[in-house]
C-alpha positions in Angstrom: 77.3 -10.4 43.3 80.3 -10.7 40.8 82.5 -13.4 38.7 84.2 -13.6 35.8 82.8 -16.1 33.2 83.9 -17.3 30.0 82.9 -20.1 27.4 86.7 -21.0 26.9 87.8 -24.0 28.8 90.0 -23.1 31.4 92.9 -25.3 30.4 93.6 -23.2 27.5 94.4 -19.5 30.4 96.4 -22.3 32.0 98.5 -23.2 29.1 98.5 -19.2 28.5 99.9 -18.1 31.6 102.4 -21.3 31.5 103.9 -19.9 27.8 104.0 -16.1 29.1 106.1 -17.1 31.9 108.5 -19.1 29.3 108.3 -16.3 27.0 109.1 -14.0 30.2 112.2 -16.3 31.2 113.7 -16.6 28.2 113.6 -13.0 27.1 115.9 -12.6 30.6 117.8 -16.0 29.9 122.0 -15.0 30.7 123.2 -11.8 29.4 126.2 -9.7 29.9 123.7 -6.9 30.8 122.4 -8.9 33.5 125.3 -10.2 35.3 126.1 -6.4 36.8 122.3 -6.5 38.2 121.1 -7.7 41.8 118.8 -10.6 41.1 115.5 -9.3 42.6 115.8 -6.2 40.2 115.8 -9.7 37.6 113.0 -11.6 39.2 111.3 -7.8 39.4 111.7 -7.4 35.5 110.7 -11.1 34.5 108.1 -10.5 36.9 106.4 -7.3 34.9 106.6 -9.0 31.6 105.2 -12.0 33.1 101.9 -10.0 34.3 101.7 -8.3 31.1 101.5 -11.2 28.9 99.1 -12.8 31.3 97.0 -10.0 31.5 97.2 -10.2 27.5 96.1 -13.4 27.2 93.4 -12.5 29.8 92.0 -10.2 27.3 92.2 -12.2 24.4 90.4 -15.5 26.1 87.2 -13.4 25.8 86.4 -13.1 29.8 83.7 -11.5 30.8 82.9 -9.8 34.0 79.6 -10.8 35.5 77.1 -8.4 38.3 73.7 -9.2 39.3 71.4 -6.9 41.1 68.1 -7.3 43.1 65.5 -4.9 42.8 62.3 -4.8 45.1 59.2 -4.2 44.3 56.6 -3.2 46.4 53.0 -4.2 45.9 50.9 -1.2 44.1 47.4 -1.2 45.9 45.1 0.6 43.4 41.6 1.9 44.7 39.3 2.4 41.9 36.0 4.5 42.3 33.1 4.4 39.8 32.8 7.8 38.8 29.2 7.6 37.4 26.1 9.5 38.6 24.4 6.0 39.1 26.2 6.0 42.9 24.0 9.3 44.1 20.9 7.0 43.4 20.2 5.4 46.9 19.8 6.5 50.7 23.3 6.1 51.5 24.3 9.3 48.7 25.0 11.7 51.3 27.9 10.0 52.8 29.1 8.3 49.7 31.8 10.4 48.6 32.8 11.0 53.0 32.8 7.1 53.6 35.4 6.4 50.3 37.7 9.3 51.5 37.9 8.0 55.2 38.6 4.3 53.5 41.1 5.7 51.6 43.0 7.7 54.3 43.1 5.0 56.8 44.6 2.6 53.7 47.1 5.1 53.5 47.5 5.2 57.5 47.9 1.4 57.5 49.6 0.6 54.3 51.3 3.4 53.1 54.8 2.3 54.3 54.4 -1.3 52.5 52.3 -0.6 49.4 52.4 1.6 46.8 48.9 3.6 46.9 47.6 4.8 44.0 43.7 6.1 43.9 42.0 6.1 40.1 38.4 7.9 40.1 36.9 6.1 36.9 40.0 6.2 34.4 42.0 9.1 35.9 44.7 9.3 38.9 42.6 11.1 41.4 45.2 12.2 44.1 43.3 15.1 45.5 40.1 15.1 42.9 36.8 15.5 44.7 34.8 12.8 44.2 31.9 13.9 42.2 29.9 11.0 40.8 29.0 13.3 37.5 29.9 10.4 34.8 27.1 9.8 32.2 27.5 6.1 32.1 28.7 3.0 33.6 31.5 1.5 31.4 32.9 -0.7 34.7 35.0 -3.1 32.3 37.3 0.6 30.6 38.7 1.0 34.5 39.9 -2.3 35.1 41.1 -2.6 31.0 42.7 0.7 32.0 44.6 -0.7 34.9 45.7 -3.9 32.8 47.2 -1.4 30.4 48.9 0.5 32.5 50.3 -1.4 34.8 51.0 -4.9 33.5 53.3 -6.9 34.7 53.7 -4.6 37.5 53.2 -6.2 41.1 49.8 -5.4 41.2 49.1 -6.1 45.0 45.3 -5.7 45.6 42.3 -3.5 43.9 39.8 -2.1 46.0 36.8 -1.5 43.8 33.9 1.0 45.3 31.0 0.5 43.0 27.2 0.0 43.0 27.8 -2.8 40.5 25.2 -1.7 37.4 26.5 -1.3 34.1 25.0 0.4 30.8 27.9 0.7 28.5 30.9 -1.8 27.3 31.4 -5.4 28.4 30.5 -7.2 31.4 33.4 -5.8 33.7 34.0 -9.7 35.5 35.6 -10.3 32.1 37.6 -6.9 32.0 38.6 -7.9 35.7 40.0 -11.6 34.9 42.6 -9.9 32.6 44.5 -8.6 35.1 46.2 -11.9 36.8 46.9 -13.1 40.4 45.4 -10.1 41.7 42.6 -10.7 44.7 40.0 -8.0 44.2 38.3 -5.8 47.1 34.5 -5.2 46.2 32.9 -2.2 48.2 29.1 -2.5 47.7 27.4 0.9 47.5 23.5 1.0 47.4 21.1 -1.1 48.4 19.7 -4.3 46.8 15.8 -3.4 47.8 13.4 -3.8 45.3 11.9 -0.1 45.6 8.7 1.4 44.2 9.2 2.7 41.4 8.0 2.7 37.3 10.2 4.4 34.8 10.5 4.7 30.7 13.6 2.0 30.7 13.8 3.3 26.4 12.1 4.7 23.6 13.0 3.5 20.4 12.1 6.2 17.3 14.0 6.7 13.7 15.9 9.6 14.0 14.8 11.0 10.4 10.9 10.4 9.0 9.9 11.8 5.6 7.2 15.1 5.4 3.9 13.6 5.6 4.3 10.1 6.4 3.5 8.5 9.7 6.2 7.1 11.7 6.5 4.8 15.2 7.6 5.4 18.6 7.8 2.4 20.6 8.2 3.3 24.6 9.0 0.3 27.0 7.7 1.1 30.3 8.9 -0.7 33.7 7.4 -0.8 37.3 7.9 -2.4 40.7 6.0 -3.0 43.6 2.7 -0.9 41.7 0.6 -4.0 40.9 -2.5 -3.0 39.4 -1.9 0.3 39.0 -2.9 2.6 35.8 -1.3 5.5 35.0 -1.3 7.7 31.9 1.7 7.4 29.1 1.2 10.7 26.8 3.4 12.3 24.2 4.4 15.9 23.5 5.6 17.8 20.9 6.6 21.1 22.5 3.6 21.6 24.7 1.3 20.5 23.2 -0.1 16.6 23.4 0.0 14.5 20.5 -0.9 11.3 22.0 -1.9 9.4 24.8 -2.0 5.4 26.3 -2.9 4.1 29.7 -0.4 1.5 30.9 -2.1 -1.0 33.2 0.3 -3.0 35.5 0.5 -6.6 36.0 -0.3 -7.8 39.7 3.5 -8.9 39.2 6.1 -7.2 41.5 8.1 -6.5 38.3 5.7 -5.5 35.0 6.8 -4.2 31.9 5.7 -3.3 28.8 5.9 -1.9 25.0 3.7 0.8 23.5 3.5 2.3 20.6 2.6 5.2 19.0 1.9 6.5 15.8 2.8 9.9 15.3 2.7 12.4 12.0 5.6 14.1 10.4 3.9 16.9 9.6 7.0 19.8 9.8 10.2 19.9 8.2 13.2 20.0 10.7 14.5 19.0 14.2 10.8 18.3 16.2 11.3 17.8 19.9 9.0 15.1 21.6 8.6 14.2 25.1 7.4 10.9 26.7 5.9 11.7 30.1 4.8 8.9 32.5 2.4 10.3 35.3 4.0 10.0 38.6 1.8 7.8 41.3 2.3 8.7 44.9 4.6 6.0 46.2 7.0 6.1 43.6 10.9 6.3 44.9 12.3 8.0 41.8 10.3 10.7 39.4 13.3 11.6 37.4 13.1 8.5 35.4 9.3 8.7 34.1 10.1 11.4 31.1 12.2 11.2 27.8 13.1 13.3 25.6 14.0 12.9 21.7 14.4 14.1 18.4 13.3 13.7 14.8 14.4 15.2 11.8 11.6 15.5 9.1 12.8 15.6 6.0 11.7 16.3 2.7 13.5 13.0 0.5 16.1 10.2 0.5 19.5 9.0 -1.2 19.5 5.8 -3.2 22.8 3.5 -2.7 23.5 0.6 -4.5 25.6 -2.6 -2.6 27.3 -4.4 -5.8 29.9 -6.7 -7.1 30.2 -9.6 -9.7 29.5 -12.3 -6.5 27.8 -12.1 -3.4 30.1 -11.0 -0.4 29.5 -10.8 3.7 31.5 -7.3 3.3 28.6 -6.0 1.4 26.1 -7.8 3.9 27.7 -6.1 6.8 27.7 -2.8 4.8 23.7 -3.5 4.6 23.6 -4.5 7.8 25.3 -1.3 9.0 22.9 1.1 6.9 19.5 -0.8 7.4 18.6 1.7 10.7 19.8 4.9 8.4 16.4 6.6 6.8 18.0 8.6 4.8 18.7 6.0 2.7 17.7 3.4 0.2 19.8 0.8 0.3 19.8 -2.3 -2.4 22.0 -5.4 -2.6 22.5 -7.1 -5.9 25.1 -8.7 -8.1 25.6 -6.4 -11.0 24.0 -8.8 -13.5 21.0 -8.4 -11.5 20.6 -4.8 -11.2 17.3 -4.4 -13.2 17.0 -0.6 -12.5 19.6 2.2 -14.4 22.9 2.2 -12.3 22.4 6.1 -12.8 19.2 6.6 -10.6 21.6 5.9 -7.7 23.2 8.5 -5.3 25.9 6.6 -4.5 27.3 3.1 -5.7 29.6 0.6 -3.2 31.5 -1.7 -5.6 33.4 -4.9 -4.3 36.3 -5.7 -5.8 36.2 -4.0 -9.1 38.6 -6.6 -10.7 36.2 -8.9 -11.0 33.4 -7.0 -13.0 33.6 -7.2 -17.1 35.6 -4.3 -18.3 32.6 -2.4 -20.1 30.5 -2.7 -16.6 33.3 -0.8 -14.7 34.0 1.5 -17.3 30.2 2.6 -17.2 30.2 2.4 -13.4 32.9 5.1 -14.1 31.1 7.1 -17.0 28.7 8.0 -14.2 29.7 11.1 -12.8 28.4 9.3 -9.7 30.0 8.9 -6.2 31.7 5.0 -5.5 33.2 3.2 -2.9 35.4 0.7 -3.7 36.4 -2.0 -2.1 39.5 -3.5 -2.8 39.6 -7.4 -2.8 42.0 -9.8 -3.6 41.0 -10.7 -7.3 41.7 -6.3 -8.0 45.4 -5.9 -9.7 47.3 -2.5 -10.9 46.1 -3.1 -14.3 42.4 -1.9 -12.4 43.5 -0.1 -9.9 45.9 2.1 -11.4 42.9 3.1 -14.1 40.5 4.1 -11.3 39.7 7.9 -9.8 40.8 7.1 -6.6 44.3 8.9 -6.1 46.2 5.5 -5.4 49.0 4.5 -7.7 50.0 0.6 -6.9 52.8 -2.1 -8.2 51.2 -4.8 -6.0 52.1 -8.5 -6.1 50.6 -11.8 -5.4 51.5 -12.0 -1.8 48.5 -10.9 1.1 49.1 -9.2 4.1 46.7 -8.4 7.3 46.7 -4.9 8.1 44.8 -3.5 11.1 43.7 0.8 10.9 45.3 3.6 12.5 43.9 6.8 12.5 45.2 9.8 10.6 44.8 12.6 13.3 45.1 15.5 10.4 42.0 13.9 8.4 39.2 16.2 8.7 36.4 15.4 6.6 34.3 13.8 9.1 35.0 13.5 13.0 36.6 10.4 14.3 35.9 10.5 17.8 38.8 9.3 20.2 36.2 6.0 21.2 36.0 4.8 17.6 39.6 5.4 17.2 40.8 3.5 20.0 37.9 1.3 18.8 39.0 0.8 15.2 42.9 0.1 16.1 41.8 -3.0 17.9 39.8 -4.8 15.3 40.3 -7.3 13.8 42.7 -6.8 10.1 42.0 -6.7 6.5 43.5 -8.5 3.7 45.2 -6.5 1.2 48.1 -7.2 -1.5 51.6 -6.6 -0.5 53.0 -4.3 -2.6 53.7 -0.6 -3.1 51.2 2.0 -2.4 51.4 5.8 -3.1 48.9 8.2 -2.6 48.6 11.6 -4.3 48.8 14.8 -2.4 45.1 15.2 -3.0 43.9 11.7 -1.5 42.5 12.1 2.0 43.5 9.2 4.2 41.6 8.0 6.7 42.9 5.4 8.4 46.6 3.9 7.9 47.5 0.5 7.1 49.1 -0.6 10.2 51.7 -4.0 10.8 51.0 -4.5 14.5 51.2 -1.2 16.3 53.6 0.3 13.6 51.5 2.4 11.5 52.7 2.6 7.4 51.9 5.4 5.0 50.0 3.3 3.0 46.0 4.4 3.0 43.6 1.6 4.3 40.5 3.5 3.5 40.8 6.9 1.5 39.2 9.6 -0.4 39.9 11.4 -3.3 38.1 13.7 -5.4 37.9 13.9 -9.3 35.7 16.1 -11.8 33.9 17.5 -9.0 33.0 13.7 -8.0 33.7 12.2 -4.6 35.1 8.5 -4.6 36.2 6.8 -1.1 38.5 3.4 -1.1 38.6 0.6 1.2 42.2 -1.2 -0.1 41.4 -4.2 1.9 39.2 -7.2 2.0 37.1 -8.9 5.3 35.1 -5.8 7.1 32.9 -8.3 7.8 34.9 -9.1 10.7 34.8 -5.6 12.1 31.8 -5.8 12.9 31.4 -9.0 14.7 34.3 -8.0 16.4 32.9 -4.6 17.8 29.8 -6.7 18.8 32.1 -9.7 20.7 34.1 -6.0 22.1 31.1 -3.9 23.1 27.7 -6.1 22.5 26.6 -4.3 20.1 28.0 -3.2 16.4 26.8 0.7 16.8 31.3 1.9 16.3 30.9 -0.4 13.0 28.1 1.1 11.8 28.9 5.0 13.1 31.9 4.3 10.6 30.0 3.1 7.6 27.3 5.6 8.1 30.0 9.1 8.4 31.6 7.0 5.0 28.5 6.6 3.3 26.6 10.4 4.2 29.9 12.0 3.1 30.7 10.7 -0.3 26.7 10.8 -1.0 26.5 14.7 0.6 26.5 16.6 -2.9 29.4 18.9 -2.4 29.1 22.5 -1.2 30.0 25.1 -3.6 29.2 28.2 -1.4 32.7 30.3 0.1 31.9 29.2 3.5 31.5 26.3 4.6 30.8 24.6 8.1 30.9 20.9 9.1 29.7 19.2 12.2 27.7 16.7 13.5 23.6 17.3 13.7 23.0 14.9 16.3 25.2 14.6 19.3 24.9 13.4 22.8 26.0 15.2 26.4 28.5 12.8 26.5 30.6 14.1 23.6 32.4 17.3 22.5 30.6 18.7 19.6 33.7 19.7 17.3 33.0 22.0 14.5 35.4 22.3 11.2 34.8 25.6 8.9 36.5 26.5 5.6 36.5 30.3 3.4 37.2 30.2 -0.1 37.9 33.2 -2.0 36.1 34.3 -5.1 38.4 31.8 -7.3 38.0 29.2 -4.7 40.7 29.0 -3.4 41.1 27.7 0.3 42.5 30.6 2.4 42.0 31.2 6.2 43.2 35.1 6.4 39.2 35.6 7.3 37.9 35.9 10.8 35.1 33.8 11.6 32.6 34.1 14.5 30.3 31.2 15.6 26.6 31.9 17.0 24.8 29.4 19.3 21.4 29.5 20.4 19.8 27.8 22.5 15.9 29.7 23.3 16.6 33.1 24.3 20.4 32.3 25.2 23.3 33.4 23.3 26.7 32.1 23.2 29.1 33.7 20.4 32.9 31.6 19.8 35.5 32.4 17.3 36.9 30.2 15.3 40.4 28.6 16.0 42.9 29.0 12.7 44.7 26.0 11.7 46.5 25.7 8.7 44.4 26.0 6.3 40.6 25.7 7.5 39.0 26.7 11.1 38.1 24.6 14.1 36.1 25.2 17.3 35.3 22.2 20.1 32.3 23.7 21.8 32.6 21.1 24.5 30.1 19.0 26.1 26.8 21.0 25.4 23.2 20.5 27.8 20.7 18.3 25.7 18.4 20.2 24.1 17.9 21.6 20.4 20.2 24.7 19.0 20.4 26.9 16.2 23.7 27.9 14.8 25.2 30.8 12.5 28.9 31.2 11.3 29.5 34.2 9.4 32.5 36.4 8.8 33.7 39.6 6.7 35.4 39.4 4.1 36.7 41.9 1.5 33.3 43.8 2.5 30.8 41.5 1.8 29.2 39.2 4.6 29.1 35.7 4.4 26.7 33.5 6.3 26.1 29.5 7.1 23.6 28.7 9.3 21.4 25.2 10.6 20.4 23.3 13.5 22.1 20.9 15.7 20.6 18.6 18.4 22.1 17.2 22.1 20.5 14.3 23.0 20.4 13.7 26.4 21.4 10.6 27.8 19.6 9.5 31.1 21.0 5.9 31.9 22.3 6.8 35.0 18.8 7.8 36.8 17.4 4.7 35.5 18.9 2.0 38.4 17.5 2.5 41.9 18.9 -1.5 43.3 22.6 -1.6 43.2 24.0 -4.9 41.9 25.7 -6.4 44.7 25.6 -10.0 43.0 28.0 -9.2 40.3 30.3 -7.0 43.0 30.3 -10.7 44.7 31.0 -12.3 41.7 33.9 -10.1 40.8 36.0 -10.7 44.1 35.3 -14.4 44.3 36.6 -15.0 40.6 40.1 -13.2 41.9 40.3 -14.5 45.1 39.3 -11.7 46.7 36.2 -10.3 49.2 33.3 -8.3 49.3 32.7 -6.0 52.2 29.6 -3.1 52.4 30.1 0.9 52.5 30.5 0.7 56.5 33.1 -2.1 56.6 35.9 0.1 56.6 37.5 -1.9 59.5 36.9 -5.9 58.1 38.9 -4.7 55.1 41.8 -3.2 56.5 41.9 -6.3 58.8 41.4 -8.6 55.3 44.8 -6.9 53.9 46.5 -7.3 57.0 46.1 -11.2 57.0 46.7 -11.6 53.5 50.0 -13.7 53.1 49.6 -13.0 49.3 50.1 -9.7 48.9 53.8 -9.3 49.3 57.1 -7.5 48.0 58.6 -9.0 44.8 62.6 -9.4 44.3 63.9 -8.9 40.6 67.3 -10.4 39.5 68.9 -8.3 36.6 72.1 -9.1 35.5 74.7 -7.0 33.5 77.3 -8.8 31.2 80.8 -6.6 30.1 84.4 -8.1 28.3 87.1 -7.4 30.2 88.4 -6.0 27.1 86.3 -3.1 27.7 87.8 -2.2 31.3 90.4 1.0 30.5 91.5 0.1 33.8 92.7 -3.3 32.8 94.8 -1.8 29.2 96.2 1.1 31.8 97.6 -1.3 34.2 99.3 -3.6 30.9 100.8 0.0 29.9 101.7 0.7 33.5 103.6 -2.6 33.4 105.4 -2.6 30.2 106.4 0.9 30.4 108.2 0.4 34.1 109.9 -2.8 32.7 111.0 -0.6 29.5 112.2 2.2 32.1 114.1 -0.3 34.3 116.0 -1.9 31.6 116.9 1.2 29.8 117.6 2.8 33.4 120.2 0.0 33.2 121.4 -0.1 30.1 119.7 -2.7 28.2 118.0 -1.9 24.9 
């Protein structure tokens, strides 16, 4: 559809058109020129002028030519498969992965010509993927955030969701699912909900670290069903050998569960591995889920950190908070008038908003030599700032902003996994000073202060290093708020305190001074790339990376050997999800003729949620499509749900309206045809005679 449009009243083209045809008839009023002329070579003339000036006039009243266009959109119908091993736990396994692939061919037989189709195996566009089920846990709510993200505001027809309904990681997924509006959505039940006989070890709960001779607790909680009165034997194992042993009596209860403990001796320095075995019964459905295994390092001594400022503060709480399950440390919370003990028997010191402590107090915290983290609150100005070791030069003013994190992908002194990235963008944001910020060339940044989604160049938490001594920044106020957002996010506060923790063991880790040096984490899971940063000095320590370096993993009496990655100035090597189980590691290389070698331990937990569920949870699939408006059909219903899609009157095509706005002054066309008729009326009166 098109018009012309304009916001001048139309009385005013009218009075235009009126004066270009007086203008038009008196140019031609009685000459001697014209008298020798036929009049319709007259009226022609007058008439060419007469369109000009209108046309003129046309261009000047500011009219604008007008186009709208519809657009259809066809409904997307997304079906969304939970990837996670969890589906392979009941008598239907077998034909599973079959069943899903004939639904999803005869969608595509039915629908393909009115919806858009789009299959998603966990969070990835699976057109063509072979359904697996390998996933290590059942994070339901990422695939329908996922979907939200992707595709909102989209026409969003239908979701058909093929699940067995338990979860063991994020948020409940009916929440996740609400987010994405107006959209009815398809629950395919997988599983069965029969109680089954079965006991399992549901967790074990154990410090990661204990100290060289000191006792230490292993709590086991221990379910079964349908075994009433049975009594079977719990025992522990370090390596093969037992090191303790319970008898767990169960209830005459169809479900019985219990807690018990152990109390076992660190009595070896290192990585110990332990086993919880439950002795298997007869009847029982599932075996796989009555052992554990685990790790703790025994070590020899802990770090002493100090929580400080001139007034209590719920950052410093949630810093405590965050550190209380760490063993290697001792952590202590006091205003600084009330630290009784000599601020130099700590290993590292976290101070709250420096400008607020008495001048002599911060200048001894600084006399130190010690590691600090300071936290920058409101009541800090240049005049303390600008005096402190932390690479940060300021001219800040009286004016707060909120700033949320974003990630600096070249920082390298501890990992940032991608999950507490994407985590740490969405929480909640700090309060820091407006102002300028510059950071030296030696400060490492962390994380970016960030206005919305546009990241700045100003550091939110940095590191810088002076006099051989490590100090870390936080340049904003209200971390408190991180962490009872990542418990709201998740249900628990484990990203808050995996961030606290990688600050707090890196500025307390005394510095290696040795030419080669290797970073990576000790404990990791099977769900995670183990990533692992090197760097070579040379004999005036000086970072280069002209040396090859090789990378030796062991695991028993298997070998793997990796090279080292160059970047531009240290080494990297991803070694990729690894089995669980307990390795030793070497990195050496050959420099200048003389061997250089690092070596340690590292540990894969692994993580065994998925064997743990033997009823699928039918009752929240239900819950799910009656909250959108949609339906819940079993594994065999193939036909009720292609006959649900076909009666639904709500799953239709939507028409979009855009329109496109454009002066006529902008039309070439329009200026060419004024030309075209000026320059014939020129021509015709100089063609006879006129001037």
């Amino acid at each position: 559809m098109q018009k012309l449009i304009t916001e001048i009243p139309l009385i005013w083209g009218a009075l235009w058109i009126a004066l270009s045809f007086l203008l038009s008839l008196w140019y031609y009023r009685r000459k001697d020129w014209l008298s020798d002329l036929s009049r319709g070579l007259v009226v022609l003339m007058m008439s060419l002028r007469f369109l000009a000036l209108s046309l003129l006039g046309v261009l000047v009243l500011g009219i604008m030519y007008a186009s709208e266009e519809e657009r259809v959109e066809q409904p997307i119908l997304i079906t969304l498969v939970d990837d996670s091993k969890s589906m392979l736990n009941y008598k239907d396994s077998a034909i599973v992965a079959e069943n899903i692939q004939n639904y999803q061919q005869a969608i595509a037989e039915n629908f393909g010509g009115d919806f858009e189709i789009l299959n998603f195996y966990g969070n990835q566009i699976a057109e063509g993927q072979p359904l697996t089920f390998n996933g290590q846990k059942s994070d339901l709510s990422t695939y329908f955030e996922g979907i939200h993200e992707k595709y909102y505001q989209r026409n969003i027809g239908g979701i058909i969701f093929y699940s067995d309904g338990n979860f063991n990681a994020g948020i409940n997924p009916i929440y996740s699912a609400e987010k994405i509006k107006l959209t009815p959505v398809f629950t395919i039940g997988v599983g069965d909900t029969i109680e089954k006989t079965d006991q399992l070890i549901r967790e074990v709960l154990a410090n990661d670290i204990a100290f060289l001779n000191n006792k230490f607790q292993v709590s086991v909680n221990v379910e079964a069903r349908k075994l009433k009165g049975k009594r079977v034997a719990l025992s522990v194992y370090k390596g093969d050998a037992r090191v303790a042993q319970e008898f767990v009596s169960y209830s005459t209860d169809e479900l019985s569960s219990q807690k018990i403990d152990f109390i076992l001796n660190a009595d070896q320095i290192g990585y110990q591995h332990y086993r919880v075995v439950l002795a298997g019964v007869e009847e029982e459905y599932n075996l796989k889920n009555n052992s554990y295994d685990f790790y703790v390092e025994v070590m020899d001594g802990r770090n002493s950190v100090l929580l400080t400022s001139a007034a209590p503060h719920p950052d410093l709480g949630a810093i405590k908070n965050a550190l209380a399950d760490n063993d290697n440390l001792n952590v202590e919370a006091k205003v600084i008038e009330k630290v009784d003990k000599a601020l130099d028997s700590y290993d590292l010191i976290v101070l709250h908003d420096p400008g607020t402590l008495k001048p002599e107090k911060l200048k001894e915290i600084l006399s130190l030599n010690k590691p600090v983290l300071f936290i920058l609150g409101t009541q800090s100005g240049d005049d303390v700032i600008n005096k402190l070791p932390i690479g940060l030069s300021t001219r800040l003013g009286n004016q707060l902003d909120d700033v949320q994190g974003a990630v600096n992908k070249n920082f390298s002194n501890f990992v940032i996994s991608d999950e507490l990235a994407q985590t740490l963008s969405q929480f909640p944001p700090l309060q820091v000073k407006y102002g300028s910020v510059v950071a030296s060339n030696a400060t490492d940044i962390a994380l970016f202060q960030s206005l919305g989604k546009v990241a700045t160049k100003k550091p939110l938490i940095s590191f810088n290093e002076s006099n051989g001594v490590k100090y870390g920044t936080i340049s904003g106020e209200g971390i408190w708020r991180w962490k009872i957002a990542d418990y709201a996010r998740n249900q628990s506060t484990a990203n808050f305190n995996i961030l606290i923790d990688k600050i707090t063991q890196y500025l307390v880790l005394k510095k290696d001074a040795s030419n080669l040096r290797v970073k990576l984490p000790r404990v990791n899971s099977t769900l995670e790339d183990v990533q692992v940063q090197a760097e070579f000095y040379n004999d005036n320590l000086e970072r280069i990376n002209t040396a090859d370096i090789q990378f030796v993993l062991k695991k028993g009496k298997e070998e793997n050997v990796y090279d080292f990655a160059k970047t531009a100035q240290a080494y990297h090597l991803n070694l990729g999800k690894l089995p669980a189980g307990q390795y030793a590691w070497k990195a050496q290389t050959l420099f200048n003729g003389k061997n250089y070698i690092k070596q340690g331990e590292l540990v894969v937990n692994a993580v065994v949620k998925e064997d743990l569920d033997t009823k699928a949870n039918h009752k929240l699939l239900h819950q799910i499509s009656e909250n959108s408006h949609g339906k819940f059909f079993g594994l065999k219903d193939q036909q009720a749900l292609i006959h649900e899609l076909n009666s639904r009157g709500d799953i239709t095509p939507i028409t979009y309206t855009s329109s496109t706005y454009k002066d006529l002054i902008d039309f070439i066309t329009l200026f060419a045809i004024i030309i075209a008729l000026l320059t014939l009326e020129w021509f015709l009166r100089r063609y006879n005679g006129a001037y």
